[in-house]
MDAnalysis code that builds the backbone (N, CA, C; Angstrom):
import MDAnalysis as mda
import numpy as np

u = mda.Universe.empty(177, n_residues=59, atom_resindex=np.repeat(np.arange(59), 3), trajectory=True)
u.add_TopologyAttr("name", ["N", "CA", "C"] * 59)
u.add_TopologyAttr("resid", np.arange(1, 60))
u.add_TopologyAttr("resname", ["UNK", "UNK", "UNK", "UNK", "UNK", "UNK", "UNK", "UNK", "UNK", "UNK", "UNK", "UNK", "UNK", "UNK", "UNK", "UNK", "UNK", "UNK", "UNK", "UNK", "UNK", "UNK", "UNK", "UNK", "UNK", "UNK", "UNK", "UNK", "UNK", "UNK", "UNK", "UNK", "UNK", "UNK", "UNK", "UNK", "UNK", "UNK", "UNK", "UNK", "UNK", "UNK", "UNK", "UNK", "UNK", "UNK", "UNK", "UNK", "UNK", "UNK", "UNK", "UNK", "UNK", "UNK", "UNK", "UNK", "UNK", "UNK", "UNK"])
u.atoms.positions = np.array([
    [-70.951, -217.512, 6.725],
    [-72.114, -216.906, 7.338],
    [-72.173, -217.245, 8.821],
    [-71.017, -217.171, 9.669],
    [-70.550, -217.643, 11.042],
    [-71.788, -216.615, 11.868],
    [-71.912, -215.310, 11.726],
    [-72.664, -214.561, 12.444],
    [-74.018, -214.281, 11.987],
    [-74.397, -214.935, 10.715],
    [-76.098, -215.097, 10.458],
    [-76.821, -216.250, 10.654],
    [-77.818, -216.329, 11.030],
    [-78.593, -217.301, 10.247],
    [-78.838, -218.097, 9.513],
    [-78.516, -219.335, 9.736],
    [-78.612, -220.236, 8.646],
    [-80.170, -220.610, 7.925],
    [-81.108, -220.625, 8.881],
    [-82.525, -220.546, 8.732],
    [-82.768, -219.591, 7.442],
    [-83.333, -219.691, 6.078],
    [-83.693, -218.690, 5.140],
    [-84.355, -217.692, 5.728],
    [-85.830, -218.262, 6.520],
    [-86.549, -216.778, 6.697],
    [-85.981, -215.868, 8.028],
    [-85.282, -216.894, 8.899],
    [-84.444, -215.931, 9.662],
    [-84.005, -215.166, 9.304],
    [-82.942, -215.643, 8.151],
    [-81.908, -214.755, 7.783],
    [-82.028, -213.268, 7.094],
    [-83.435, -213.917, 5.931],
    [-84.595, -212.498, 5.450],
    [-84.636, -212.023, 6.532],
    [-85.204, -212.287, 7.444],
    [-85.376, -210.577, 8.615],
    [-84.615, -210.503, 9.163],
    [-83.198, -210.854, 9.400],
    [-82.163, -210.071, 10.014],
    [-81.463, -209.412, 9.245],
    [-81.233, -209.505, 7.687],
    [-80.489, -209.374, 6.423],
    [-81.542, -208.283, 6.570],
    [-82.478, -208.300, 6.304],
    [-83.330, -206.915, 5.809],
    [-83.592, -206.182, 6.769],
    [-83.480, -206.586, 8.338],
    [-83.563, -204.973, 9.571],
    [-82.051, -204.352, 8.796],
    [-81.113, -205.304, 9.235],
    [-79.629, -204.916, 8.861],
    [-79.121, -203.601, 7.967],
    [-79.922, -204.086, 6.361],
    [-79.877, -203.225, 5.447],
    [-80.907, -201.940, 5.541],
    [-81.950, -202.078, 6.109],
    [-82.925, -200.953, 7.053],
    [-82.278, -200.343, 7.667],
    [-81.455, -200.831, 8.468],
    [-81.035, -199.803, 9.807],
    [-79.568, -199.093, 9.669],
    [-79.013, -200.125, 8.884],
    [-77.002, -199.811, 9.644],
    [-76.311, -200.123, 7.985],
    [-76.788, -200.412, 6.945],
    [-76.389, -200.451, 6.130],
    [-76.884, -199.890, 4.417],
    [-75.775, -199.536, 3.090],
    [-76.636, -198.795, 2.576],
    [-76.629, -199.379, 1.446],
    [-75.908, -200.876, 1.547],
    [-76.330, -201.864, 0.399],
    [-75.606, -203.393, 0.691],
    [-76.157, -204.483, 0.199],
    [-75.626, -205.761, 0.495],
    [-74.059, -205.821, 0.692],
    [-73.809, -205.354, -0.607],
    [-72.069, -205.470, -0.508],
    [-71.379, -204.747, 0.625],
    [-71.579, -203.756, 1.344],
    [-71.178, -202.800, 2.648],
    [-71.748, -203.877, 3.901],
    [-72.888, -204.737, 4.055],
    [-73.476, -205.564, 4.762],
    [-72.222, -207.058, 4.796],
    [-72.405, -207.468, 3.842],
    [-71.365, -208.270, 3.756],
    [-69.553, -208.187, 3.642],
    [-69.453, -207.324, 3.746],
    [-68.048, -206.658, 4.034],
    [-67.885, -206.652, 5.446],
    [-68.565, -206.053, 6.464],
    [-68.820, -205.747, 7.580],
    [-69.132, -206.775, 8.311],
    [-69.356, -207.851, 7.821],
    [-70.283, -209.199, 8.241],
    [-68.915, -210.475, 7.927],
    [-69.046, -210.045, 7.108],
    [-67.243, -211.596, 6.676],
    [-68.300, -212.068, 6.181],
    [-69.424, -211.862, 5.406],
    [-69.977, -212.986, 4.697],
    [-69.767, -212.806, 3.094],
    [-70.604, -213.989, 2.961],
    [-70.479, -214.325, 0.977],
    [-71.462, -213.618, 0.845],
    [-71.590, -212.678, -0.187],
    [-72.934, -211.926, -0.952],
    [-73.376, -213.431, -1.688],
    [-72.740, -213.995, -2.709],
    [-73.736, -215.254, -3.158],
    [-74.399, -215.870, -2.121],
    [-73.519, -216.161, -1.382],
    [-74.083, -217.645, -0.346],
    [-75.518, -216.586, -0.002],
    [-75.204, -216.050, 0.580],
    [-76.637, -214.944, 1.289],
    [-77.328, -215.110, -0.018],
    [-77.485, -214.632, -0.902],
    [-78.325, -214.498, -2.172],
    [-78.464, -216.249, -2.138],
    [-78.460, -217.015, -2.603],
    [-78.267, -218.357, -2.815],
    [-79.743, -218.859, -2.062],
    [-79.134, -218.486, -0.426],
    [-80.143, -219.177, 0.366],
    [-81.020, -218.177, 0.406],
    [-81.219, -217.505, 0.054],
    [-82.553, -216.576, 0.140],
    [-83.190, -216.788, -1.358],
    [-82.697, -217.338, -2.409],
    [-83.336, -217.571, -3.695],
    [-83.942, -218.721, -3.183],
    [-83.664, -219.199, -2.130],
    [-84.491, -220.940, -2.120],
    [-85.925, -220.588, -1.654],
    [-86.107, -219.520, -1.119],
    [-87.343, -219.138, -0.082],
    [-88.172, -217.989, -1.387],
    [-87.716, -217.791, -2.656],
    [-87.869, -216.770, -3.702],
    [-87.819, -215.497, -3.292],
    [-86.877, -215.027, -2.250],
    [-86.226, -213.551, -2.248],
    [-85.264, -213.496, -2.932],
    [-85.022, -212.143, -3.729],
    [-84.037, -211.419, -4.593],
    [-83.695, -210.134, -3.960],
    [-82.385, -209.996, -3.976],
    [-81.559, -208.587, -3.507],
    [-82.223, -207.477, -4.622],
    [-82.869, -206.532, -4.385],
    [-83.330, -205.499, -5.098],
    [-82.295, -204.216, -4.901],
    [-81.672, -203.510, -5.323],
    [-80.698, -202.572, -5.166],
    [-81.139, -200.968, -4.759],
    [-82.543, -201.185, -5.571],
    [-83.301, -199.792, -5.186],
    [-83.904, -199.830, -4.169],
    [-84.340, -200.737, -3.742],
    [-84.997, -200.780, -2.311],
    [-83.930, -200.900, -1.277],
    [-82.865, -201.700, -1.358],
    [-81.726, -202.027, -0.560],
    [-82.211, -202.979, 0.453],
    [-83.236, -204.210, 0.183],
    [-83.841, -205.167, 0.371],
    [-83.990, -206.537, -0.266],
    [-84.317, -206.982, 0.381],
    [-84.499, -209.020, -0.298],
    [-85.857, -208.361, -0.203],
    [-86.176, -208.730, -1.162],
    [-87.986, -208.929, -1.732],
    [-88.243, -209.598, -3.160],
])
């Protein structure tokens, strides 16, 4: 996660403009990013966000 946020709620609002704006689901986000889909999910379960697929959001 070299180019996110290590901060949880940072990372919620840059992870979620991200998937808002330029992306059309986590896995295309993290492809594009060199990141871990767990690790991202992981630290955002600590703050109780979940990747929702229909929304294409952590909520």
């Amino acid at each position: 996660m070299a180019y996110l946020p290590q901060d949880p709620y940072m990372l919620l609002s840059v992870v979620n403009m991200k998937l808002r704006d330029r992306f059309s689901s986590l896995d295309s986000l993290c492809e594009d990013m060199d990141c871990n889909r767990k690790e991202v999910e992981s630290v955002l379960a600590t703050i109780d966000y979940h990747y929702d697929p229909e929304q294409n959001a952590f909520v």
